[in-house]
MDTraj code that builds the backbone (N, CA, C; nanometers):
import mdtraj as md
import numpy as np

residues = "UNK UNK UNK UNK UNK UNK UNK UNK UNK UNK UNK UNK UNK UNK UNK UNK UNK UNK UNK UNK UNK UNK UNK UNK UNK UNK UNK UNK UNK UNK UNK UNK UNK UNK UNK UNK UNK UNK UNK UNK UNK UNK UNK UNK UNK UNK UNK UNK UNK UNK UNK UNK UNK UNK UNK UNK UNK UNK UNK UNK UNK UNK UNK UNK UNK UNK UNK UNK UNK UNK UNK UNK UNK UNK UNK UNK UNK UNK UNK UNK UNK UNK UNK UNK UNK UNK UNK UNK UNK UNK UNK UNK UNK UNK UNK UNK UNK UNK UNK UNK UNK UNK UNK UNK UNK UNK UNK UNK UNK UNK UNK UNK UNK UNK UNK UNK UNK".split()
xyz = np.array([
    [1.9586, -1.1851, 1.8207],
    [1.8718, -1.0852, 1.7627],
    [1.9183, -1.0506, 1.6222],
    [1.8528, -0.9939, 1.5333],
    [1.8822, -0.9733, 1.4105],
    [1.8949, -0.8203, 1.4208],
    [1.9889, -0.7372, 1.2827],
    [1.9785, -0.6263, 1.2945],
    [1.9940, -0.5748, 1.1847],
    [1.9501, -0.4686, 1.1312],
    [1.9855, -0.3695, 1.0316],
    [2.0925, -0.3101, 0.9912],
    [2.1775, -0.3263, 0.9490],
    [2.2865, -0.2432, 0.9409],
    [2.2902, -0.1459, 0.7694],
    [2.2741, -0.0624, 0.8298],
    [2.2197, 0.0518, 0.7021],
    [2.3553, 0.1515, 0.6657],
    [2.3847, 0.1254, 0.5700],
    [2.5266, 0.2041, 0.5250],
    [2.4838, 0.3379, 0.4289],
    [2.4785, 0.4237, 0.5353],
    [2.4470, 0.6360, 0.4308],
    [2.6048, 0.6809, 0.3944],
    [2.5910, 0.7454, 0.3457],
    [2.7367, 0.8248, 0.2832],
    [2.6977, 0.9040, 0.1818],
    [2.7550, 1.0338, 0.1955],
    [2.7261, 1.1387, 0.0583],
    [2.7689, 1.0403, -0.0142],
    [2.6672, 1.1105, -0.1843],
    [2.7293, 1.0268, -0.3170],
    [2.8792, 1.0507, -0.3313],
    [2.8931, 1.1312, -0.2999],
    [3.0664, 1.1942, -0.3542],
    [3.1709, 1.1623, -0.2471],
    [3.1269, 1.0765, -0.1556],
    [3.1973, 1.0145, -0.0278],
    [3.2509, 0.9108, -0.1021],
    [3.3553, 0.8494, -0.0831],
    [3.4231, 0.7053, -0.1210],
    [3.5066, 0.7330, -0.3041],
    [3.5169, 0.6082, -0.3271],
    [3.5222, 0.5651, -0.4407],
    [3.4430, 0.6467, -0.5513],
    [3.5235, 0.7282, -0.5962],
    [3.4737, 0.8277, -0.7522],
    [3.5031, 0.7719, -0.8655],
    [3.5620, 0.6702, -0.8874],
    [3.5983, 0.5991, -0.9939],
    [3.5983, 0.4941, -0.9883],
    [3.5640, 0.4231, -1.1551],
    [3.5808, 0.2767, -1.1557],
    [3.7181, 0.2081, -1.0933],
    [3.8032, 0.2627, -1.1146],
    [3.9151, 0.1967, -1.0665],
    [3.9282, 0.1957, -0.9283],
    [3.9100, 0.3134, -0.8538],
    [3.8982, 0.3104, -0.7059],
    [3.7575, 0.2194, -0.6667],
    [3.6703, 0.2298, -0.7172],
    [3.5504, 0.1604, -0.6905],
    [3.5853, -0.0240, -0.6529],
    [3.6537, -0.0374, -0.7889],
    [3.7248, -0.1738, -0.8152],
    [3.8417, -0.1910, -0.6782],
    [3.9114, -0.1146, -0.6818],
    [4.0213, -0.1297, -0.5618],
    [3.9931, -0.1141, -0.4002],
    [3.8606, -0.1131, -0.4048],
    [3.8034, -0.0929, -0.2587],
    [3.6997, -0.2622, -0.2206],
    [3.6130, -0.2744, -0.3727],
    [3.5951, -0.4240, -0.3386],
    [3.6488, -0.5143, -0.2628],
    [3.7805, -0.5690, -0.2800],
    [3.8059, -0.6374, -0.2028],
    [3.7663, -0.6223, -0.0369],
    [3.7565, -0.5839, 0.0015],
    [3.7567, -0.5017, 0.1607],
    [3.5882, -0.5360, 0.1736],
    [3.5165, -0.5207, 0.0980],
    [3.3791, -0.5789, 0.1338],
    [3.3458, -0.6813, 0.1050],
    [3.4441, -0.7703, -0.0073],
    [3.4407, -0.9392, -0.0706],
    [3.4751, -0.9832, 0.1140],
    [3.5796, -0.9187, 0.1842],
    [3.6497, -0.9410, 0.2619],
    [3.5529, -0.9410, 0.4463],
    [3.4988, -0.8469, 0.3936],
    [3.3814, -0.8147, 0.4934],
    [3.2369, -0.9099, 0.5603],
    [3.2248, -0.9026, 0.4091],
    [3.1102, -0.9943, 0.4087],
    [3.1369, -1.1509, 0.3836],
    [3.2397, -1.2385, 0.3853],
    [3.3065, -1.3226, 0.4346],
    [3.3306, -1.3335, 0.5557],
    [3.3665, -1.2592, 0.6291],
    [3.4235, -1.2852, 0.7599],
    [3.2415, -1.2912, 0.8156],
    [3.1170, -1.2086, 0.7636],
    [3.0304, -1.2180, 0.8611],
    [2.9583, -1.3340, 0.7649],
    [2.9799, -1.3863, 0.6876],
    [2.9610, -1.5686, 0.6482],
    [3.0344, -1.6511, 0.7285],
    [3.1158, -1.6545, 0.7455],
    [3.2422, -1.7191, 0.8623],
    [3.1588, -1.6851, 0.9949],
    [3.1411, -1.6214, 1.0439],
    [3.0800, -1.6186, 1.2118],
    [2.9250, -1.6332, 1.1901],
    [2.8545, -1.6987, 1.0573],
    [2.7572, -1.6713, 1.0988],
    [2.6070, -1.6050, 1.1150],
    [2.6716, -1.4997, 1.0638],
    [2.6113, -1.3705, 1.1001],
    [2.5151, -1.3160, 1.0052],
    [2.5937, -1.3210, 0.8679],
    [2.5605, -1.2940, 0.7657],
    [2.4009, -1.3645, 0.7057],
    [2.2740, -1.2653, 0.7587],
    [2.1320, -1.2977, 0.7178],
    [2.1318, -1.2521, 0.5122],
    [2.1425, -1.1135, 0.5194],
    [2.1241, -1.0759, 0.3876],
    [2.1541, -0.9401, 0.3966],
    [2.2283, -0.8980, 0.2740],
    [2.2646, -0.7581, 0.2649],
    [2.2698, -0.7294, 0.0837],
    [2.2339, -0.6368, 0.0647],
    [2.2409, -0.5647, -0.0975],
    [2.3089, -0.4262, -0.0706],
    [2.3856, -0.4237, -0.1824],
    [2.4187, -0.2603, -0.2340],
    [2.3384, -0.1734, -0.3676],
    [2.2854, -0.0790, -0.3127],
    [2.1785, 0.0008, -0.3777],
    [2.2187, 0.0926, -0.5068],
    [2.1737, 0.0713, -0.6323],
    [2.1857, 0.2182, -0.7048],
    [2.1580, 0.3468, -0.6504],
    [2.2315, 0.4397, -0.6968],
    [2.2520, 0.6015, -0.6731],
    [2.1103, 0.6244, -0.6406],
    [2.0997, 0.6905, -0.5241],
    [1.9546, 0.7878, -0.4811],
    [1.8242, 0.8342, -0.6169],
    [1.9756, 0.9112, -0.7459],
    [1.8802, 0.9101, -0.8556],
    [1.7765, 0.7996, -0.9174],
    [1.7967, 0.6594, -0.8744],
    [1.7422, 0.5768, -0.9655],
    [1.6205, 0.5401, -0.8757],
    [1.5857, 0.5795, -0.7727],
    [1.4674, 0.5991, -0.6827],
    [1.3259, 0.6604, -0.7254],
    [1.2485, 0.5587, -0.7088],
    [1.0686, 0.6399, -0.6750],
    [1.0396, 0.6303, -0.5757],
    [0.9722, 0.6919, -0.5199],
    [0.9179, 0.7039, -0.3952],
    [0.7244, 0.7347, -0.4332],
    [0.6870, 0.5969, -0.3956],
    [0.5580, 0.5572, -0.3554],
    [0.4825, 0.6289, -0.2327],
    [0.3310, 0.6562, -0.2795],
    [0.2919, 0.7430, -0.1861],
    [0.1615, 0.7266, -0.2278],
    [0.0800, 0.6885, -0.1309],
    [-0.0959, 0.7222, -0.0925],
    [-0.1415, 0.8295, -0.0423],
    [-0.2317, 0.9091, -0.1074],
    [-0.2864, 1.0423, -0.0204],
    [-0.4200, 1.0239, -0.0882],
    [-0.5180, 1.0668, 0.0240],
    [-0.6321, 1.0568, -0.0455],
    [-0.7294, 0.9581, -0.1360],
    [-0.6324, 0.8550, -0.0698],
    [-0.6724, 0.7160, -0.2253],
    [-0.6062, 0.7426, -0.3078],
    [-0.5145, 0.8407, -0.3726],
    [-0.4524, 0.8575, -0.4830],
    [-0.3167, 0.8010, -0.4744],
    [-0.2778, 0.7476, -0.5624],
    [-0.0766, 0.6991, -0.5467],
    [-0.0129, 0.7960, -0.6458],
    [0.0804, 0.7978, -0.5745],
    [0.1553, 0.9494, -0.6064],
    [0.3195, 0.8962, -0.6497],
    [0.3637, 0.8716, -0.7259],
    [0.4880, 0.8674, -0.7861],
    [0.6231, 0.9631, -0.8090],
    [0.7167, 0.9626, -0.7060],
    [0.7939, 1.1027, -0.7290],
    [0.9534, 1.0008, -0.7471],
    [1.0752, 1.0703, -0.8642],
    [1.1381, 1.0235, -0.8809],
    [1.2255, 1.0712, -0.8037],
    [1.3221, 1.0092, -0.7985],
    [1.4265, 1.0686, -0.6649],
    [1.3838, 0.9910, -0.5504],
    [1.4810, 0.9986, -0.4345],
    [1.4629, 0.9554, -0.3031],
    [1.3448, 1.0559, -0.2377],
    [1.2881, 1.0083, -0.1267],
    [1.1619, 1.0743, -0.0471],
    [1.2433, 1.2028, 0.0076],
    [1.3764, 1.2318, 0.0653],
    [1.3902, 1.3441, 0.1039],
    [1.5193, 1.4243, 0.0619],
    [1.5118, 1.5292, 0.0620],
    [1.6726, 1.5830, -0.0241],
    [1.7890, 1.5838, 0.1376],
    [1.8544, 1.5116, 0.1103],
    [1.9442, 1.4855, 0.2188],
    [2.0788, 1.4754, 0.1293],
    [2.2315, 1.4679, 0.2427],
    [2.3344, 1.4765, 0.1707],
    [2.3769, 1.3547, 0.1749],
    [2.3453, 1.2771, 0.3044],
    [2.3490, 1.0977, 0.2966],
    [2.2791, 1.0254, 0.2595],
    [2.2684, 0.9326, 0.1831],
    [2.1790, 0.8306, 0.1056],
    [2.2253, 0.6934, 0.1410],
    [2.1377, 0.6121, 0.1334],
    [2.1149, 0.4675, 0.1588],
    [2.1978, 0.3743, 0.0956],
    [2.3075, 0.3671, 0.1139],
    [2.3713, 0.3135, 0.0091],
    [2.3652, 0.1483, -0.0194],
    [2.3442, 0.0911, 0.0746],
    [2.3155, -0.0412, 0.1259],
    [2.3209, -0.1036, 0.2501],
    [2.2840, -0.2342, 0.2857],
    [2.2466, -0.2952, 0.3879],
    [2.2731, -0.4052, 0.4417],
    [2.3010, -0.4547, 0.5480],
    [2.3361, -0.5499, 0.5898],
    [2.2455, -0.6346, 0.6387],
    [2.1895, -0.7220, 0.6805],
    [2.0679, -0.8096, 0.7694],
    [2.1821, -0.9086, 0.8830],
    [2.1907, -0.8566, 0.9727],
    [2.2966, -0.9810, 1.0341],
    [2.2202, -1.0082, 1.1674],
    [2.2550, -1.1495, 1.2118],
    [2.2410, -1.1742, 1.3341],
    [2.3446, -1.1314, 1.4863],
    [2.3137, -1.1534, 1.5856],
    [2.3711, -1.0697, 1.6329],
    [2.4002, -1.1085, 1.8316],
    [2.4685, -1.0824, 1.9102],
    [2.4130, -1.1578, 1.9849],
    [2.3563, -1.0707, 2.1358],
    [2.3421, -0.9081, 2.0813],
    [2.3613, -0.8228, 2.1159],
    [2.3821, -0.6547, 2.0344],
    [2.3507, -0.5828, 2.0950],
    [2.3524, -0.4341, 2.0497],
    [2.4804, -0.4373, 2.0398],
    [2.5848, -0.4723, 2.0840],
    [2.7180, -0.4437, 2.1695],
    [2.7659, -0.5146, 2.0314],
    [2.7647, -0.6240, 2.0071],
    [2.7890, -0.7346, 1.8802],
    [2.7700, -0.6334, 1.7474],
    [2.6327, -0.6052, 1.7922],
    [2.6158, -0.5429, 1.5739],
    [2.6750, -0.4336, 1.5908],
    [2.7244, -0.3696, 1.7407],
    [2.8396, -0.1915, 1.6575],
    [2.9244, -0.2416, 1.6269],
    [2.9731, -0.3946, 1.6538],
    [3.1252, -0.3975, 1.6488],
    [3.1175, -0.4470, 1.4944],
    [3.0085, -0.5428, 1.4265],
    [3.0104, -0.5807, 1.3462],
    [3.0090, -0.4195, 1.2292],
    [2.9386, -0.3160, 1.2537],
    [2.9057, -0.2199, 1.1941],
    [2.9969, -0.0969, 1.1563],
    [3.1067, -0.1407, 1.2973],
    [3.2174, -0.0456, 1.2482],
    [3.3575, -0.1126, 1.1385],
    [3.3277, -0.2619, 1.1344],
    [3.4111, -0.2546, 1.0163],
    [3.3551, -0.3213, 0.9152],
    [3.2741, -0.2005, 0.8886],
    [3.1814, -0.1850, 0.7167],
    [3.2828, -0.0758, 0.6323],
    [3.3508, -0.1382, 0.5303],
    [3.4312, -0.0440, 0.4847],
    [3.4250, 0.0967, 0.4528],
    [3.2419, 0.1094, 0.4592],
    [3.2332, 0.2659, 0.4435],
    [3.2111, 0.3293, 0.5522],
    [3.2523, 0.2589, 0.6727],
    [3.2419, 0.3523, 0.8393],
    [3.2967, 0.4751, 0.8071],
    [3.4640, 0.4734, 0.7688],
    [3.5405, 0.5713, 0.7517],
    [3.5224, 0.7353, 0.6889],
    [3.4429, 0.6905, 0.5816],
    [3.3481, 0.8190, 0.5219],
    [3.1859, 0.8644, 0.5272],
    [3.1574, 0.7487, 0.5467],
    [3.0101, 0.7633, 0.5703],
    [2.9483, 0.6815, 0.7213],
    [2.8262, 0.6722, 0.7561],
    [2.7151, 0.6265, 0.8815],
    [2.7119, 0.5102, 0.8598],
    [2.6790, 0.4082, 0.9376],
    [2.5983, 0.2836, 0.9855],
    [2.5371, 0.3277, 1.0929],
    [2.4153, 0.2866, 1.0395],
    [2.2928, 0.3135, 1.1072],
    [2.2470, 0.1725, 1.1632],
    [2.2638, 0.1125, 1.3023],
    [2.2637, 0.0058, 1.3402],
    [2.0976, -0.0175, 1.4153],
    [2.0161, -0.0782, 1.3696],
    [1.8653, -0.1069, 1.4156],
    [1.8259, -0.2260, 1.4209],
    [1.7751, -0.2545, 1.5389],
    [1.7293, -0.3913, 1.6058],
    [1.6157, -0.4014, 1.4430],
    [1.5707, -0.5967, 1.4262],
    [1.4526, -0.5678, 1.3202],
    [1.3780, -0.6417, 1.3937],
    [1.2226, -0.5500, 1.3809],
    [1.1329, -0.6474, 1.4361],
    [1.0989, -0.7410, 1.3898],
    [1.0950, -0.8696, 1.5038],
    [1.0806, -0.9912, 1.4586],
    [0.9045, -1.0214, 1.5458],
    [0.7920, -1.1281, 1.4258],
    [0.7053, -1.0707, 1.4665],
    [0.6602, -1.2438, 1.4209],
    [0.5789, -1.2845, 1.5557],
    [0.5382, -1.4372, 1.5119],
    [0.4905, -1.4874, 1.3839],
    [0.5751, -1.6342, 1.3738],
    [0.5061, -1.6501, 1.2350],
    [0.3651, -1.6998, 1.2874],
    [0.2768, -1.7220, 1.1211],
    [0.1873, -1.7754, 1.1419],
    [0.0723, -1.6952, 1.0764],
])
top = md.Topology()
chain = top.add_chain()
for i, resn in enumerate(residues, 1):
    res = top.add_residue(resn, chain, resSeq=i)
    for name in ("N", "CA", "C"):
        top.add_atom(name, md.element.get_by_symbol(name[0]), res)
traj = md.Trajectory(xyz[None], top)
């Protein structure tokens, strides 16, 4: 099965600096290797800050443009994983060593898979 693995964390969670930012890389160069090595590894991105967000919106026939993320929350989306999986049981284990478990969520979600064609 494939799954979502969605990494939230306050902005001010982790790495506050370039240098700490830099000194924590390794650990996700490291991460996302090991789930290339088993396999696993479908597709994952790391996201700019919440600020650099629009949020798209239809009402009425009208599209509605708001800057910022859709809701004021203290965790934000920070990035994502796409992995395969062979089991629910498989993607927590894969999900708890996402280097930002420690300060922030993984949000682990089956993805629907939907015939081609």
């Amino acid at each position: 099965m494939k799954y979502a693995l969605l990494i939230y964390s306050s902005e001010d969670a982790g790495p506050q600096t370039e240098q700490a930012m830099m000194e924590e890389m390794p650990e996700w160069f490291g991460y996302t290797e090991e789930l290339n090595q088993a396999g696993a590894n479908l597709a994952g991105e790391a996201l700019l800050p919440a600020a650099t967000a629009t949020t798209v919106q239809i009402r009425n026939g009208e599209r509605i443009t708001t800057d910022g993320p859709f809701a004021e929350t203290k965790e934000v989306l920070g990035g994502f994983y796409i992995i395969e999986a062979a089991d629910l049981d498989a993607a927590i284990e894969w999900a708890a060593k996402i280097p930002a478990a420690p300060y922030g969520s993984i949000e682990v979600r089956p993805v629907m898979e939907l015939p081609e064609g």
